[in-house]
Steps between C-alpha positions, in 0.01 A plus 500: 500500500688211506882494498727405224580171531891367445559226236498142691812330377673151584842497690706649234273714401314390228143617473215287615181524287283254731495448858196359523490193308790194472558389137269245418414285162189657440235622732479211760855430495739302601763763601828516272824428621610769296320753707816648609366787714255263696817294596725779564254631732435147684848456557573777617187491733640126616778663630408793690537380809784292670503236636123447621196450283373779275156406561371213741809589752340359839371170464427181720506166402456118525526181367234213433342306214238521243244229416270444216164441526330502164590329202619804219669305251286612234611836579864449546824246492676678801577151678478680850112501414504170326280288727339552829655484818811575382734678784773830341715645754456879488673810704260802486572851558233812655616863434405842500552648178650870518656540803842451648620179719401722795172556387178423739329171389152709557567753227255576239692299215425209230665207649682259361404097440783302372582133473760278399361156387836218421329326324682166227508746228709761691393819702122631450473867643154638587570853509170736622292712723279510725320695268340392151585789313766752479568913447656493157447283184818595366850398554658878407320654807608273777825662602305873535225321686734352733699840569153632607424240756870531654647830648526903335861499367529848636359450838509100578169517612176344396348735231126481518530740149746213345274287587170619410602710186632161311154317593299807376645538155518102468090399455584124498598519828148568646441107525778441745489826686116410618650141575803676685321764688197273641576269791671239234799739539609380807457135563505438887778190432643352233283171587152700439594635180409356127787445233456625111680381202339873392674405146324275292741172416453244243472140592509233199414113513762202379301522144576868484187676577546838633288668777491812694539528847473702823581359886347544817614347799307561741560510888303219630513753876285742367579833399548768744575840471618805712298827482703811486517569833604158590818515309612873587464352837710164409773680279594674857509227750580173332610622143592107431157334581449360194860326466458377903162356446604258176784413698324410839210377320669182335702453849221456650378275228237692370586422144372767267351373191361614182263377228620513132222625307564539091275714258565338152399609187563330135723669280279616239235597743806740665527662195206698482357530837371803611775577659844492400614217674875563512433857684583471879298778618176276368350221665309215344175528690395120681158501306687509195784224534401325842830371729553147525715357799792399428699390831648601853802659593608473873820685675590257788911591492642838621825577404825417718646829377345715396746712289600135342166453366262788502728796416710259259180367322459618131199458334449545148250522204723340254510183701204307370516100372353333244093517467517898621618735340496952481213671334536828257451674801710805463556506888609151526724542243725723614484345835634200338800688432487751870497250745730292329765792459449659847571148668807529313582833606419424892623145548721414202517355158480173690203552737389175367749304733384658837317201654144647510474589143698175391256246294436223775371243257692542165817617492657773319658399177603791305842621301488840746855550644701682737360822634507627855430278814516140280461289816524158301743343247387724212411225277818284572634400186229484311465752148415819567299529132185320283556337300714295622629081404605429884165439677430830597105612563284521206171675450207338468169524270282411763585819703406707218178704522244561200516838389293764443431758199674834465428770262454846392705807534765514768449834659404716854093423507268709746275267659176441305268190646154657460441439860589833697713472808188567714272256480583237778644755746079608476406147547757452801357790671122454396490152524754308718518747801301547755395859643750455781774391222419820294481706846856381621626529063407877486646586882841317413534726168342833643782430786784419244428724214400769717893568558537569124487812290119606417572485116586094541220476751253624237692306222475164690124574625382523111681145483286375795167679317539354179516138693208634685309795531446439894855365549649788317241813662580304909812498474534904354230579804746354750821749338285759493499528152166640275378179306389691264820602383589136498196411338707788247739299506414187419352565185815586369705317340856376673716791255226785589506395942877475455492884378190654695689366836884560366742639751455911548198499333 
């Protein structure tokens, strides 16, 4: 029998009646800024640790440009796209995702795919993965999902039960652990890996039609992969391989390069698709809404230092220009406010100034003041207010972006898209790997799972069956677990697994 569980509460103590789902305006959002607990528990997550990254804490980097080679006007007004063969400088930044600065470059991790475009209209920050979906679809879990990937606050160790006993009583996550778990899950560099937008972004055109988007840049040297063995090897005798071979690469002049590739759907179409299209642990399958190339980005510029630029780089969510703009995404949403926050927290209220994030090709006008680590004249004598009579900045009506409707109830709302959380993980296994990917998938889980507690280990197996039957009964044969009992399983529903494979029982 399950224990007794204690009332969740906020920092002072007031009791939390959903931990699950952000505040949205009706089912599909967007979040509320008046979802007080969901930005308690961000902010408090940005801070945790000091003074190095949360998440994304090792990283390597470079410098280069972006150039367009299709004309998308129709699509969008971002000028940086405007015409073809147009040149943006860009710094981009590779990570691993959950481990520390002295992390191995071969672990088994998402990595991160960033890039800073200074562009006329200001900074445009790419902010993705190397993967094209993600573990969680909602904001309010992120900070427990995180703890689980980091270290047992007991013990300081990795927790294979942490880790595993999130994942299993989180369905939605099934998507991106198959992704994580095959080869994908440890790119062999950061030049042979893809980058994700993951979130789906709206673009809209200089007459104000809106469209929805997804990008794919694509590494133009082919993608390559480490097997599990491979990196256990790597992690031990050059833990840094991945941050040496960008580096070395563009000395030598070996450029790396990467094809932008956009999926672009119209807004109304968006609306009802099949799937819901602002849910990042869905894809939009390529038969569906084929890409359509969009340009080249190059890295051709390491950094001098690399603390000046790399460490010191901020990217964020928020910073988009005109013609782009966020989607109701719940995920994106709050990272519009995370990222924005932690930089704050890490580098100061006036990260901004630090020469890599500094807009290159339109510079900062603003009534912000003062604050730590003002390197310029703080405005000079200009007001410090709007609206002003003495010439100061105004805002403009051509920077504004058309809206969206928002309705309904503003409340906590379980997910409920009539597509189950299932479906493409099948299709990913069935249909996109090949027997040697779904050989080496099953060995990497059976070898990572295998260190947790056999109640998760049956938990997470009925996951993997209801993706797929043989997915789900290989990867149960290789723990040594009966199948039928996860067969059992598996026809259960989430509440009834939870309490046939509770703690004691």
């Amino acid at each position: 029998m399950a224990k007794k569980m204690k009332p969740l509460t906020t920092a002072f103590g007031i009791p939390v009646g959903d931990d699950q789902n952000s505040m949205t305006a009706g089912n599909r959002g967007p979040v509320l800024m008046q979802d007080a607990h969901l930005l308690e528990k961000l902010a408090h997550f940005d801070r945790e640790r000091i003074p190095e990254r949360v998440v994304h804490a090792k990283g390597a980097g470079a410098g280069g440009y972006f150039e367009v080679t299709a004309d998308v006007t129709r699509y969008t007004k971002a000028k940086f796209l405007s015409k073809v063969g147009k040149r943006t400088e860009v710094f981009a930044r590779f990570s691993t995702v959950g481990g520390e600065k002295g992390s191995a470059d071969a672990e088994r991790d998402p990595r991160g795919f960033a890039v800073k475009f200074y562009t006329e209209d200001g900074n445009y920050d790419f902010v993705g993965n190397n993967t094209p979906v993600f573990f969680i679809r909602d904001p309010l879990k992120f900070p427990d999902f995180i703890h689980t990937q980091k270290r047992n606050p007991a013990t300081n160790l990795k927790d294979p039960d942490m880790f595993w006993d999130f994942l299993s009583l989180t369905p939605e996550s099934i998507h991106q652990v198959t992704i994580l778990f095959s080869d994908r899950g440890t790119p062999a560099t950061y030049r042979h890996m893809n980058g994700y937008s993951s979130h789906t972004y709206k673009w809209y055109n200089a007459k104000g039609e809106q469209f929805w988007v997804k990008y794919h840049f694509k590494t133009d040297q082919k993608i390559k992969n480490l097997t599990r063995q491979e990196a256990e090897k790597l992690k031990g005798s050059d833990p840094d391989h991945a941050t040496r071979d960008l580096f070395e690469a563009i000395a030598r002049g070996e450029n790396p390069s990467w094809t932008l590739e956009m999926q672009i759907m119209p807004y109304e179409q968006g609306l009802d698709y099949r799937f819901d299209i602002f849910d990042i642990t869905k894809v939009w399958p390529h038969a569906d809404v084929p890409p359509i190339t969009v340009g080249k980005l190059v890295l051709n510029r390491n950094p001098v230092n690399y603390f000046a630029e790399v460490e010191q780089a901020a990217f964020g969510p928020s910073n988009m220009v005109p013609g782009i703009a966020i989607s109701p995404d719940k995920m994106l949403q709050a990272r519009v406010f995370s990222y924005h926050d932690t930089h704050i927290h890490r580098l100061g209220p006036n990260y901004h100034l630090i020469p890599v994030n500094q807009p290159k090709a339109a510079p900062e006008m603003s009534y912000q003041r003062d604050g730590f680590m003002r390197t310029d004249d703080g405005g000079g004598s200009g007001p410090n207010y709007w609206p002003n009579s003495f010439g100061g900045p105004a805002p403009h009506a051509s920077a504004k972006e058309p809206g969206f409707p928002v309705h309904d109830h503003a409340g906590r709302f379980a997910y409920t898209h009539p597509n189950d959380d299932f479906v493409q993980a099948g299709d990913l296994y069935r249909k996109v790997m090949s027997k040697k990917d779904r050989d080496n998938l099953v060995g990497n889980l059976v070898d990572h799972l295998g260190n947790a507690q056999k109640r998760i280990q049956l938990r997470q197996c009925a996951l993997f069956y209801k993706a797929d039957k043989e997915y789900g009964t290989r990867v149960a044969q290789g723990l040594g677990l009966d199948p039928a009992e996860v067969a059992k399983l598996a026809a259960m529903s989430q509440e009834e697994r939870e309490t046939a494979t509770a703690a004691g029982r």
